[in-house]
C-alpha positions in Angstrom: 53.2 48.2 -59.9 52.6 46.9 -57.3 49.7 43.8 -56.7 47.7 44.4 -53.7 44.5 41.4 -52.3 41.3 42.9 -51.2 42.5 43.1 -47.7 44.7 45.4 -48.1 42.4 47.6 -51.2 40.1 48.2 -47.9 43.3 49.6 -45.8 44.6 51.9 -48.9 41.4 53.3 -50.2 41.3 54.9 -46.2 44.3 56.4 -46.1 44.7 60.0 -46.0 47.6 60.5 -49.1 46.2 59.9 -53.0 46.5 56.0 -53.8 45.7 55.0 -57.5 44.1 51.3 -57.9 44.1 49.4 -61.4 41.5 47.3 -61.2 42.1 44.6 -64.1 41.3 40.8 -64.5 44.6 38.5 -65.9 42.1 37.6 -68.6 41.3 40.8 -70.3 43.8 41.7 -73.1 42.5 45.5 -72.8 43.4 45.2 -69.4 47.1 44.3 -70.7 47.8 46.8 -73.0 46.6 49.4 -70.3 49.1 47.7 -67.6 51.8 48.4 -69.9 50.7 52.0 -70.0 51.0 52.1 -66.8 54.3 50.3 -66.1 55.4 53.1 -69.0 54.7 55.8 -66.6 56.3 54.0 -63.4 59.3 53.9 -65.5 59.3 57.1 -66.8 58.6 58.9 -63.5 60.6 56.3 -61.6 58.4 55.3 -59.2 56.0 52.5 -58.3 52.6 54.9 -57.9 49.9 52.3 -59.1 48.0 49.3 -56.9 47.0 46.3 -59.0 43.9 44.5 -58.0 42.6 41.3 -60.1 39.0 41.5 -59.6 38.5 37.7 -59.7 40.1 37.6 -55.8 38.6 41.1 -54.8 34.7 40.3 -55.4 33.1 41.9 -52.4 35.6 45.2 -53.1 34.7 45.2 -56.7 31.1 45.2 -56.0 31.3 47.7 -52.7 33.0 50.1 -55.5 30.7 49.9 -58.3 33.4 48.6 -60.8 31.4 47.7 -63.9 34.3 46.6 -66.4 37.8 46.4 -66.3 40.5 48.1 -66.9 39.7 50.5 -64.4 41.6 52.8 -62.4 40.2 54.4 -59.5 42.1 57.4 -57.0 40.9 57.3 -53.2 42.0 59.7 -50.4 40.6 59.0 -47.0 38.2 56.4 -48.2 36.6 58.9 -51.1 36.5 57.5 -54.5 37.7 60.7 -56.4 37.9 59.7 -60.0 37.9 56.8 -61.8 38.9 56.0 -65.3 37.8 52.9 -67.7 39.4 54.3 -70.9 43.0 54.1 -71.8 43.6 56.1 -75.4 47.2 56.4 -74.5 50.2 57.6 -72.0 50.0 61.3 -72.4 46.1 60.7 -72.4 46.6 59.1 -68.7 49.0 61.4 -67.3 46.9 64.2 -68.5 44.0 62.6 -66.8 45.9 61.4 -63.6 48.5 64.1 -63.3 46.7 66.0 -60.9 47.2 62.1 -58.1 50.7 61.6 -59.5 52.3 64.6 -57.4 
């Protein structure tokens, strides 16, 4: 995974190729469980695919987006918020949900 500021969140979520944000706080133990979930599919797919964002050093982002909890994982392509996700069931639940950006 890998940990992007909210510099560069702005410069990804315009870019013209799928790019997959986790929006989490250090503080949230949901938000740890789903990181691992996450890390579980870079592994198995062996790739880094996901952008980690703590919301506590991307406020105006966080706000700009409409993020109202963490975890949260959002998909942009050319600055178009295309899906977001706040619920993590499980791995085949997210790669059924995300499989479509993973490609």
């Amino acid at each position: 995974m890998i940990e992007i500021n909210q510099k560069q969140a702005y410069f990804l979520t315009q870019k013209k190729d799928y790019h997959i944000i986790f929006v989490n706080s250090p503080f949230c133990g949901t938000c740890k469980v789903a990181r691992r979930m996450l890390e579980y599919i870079e592994e198995t797919l062996g790739k880094e695919i996901f952008y980690e964002l703590n919301v506590t050093l991307a406020p105006n982002w966080v706000q700009e987006h409409e993020v109202t909890s963490v975890p949260c994982l959002m998909v942009f392509k050319k600055g178009d918020n295309l899906d977001r996700l706040y619920t993590f069931h499980s791995v085949p639940y997210l790669l059924k949900e995300m499989g479509p950006y993973l490609v």
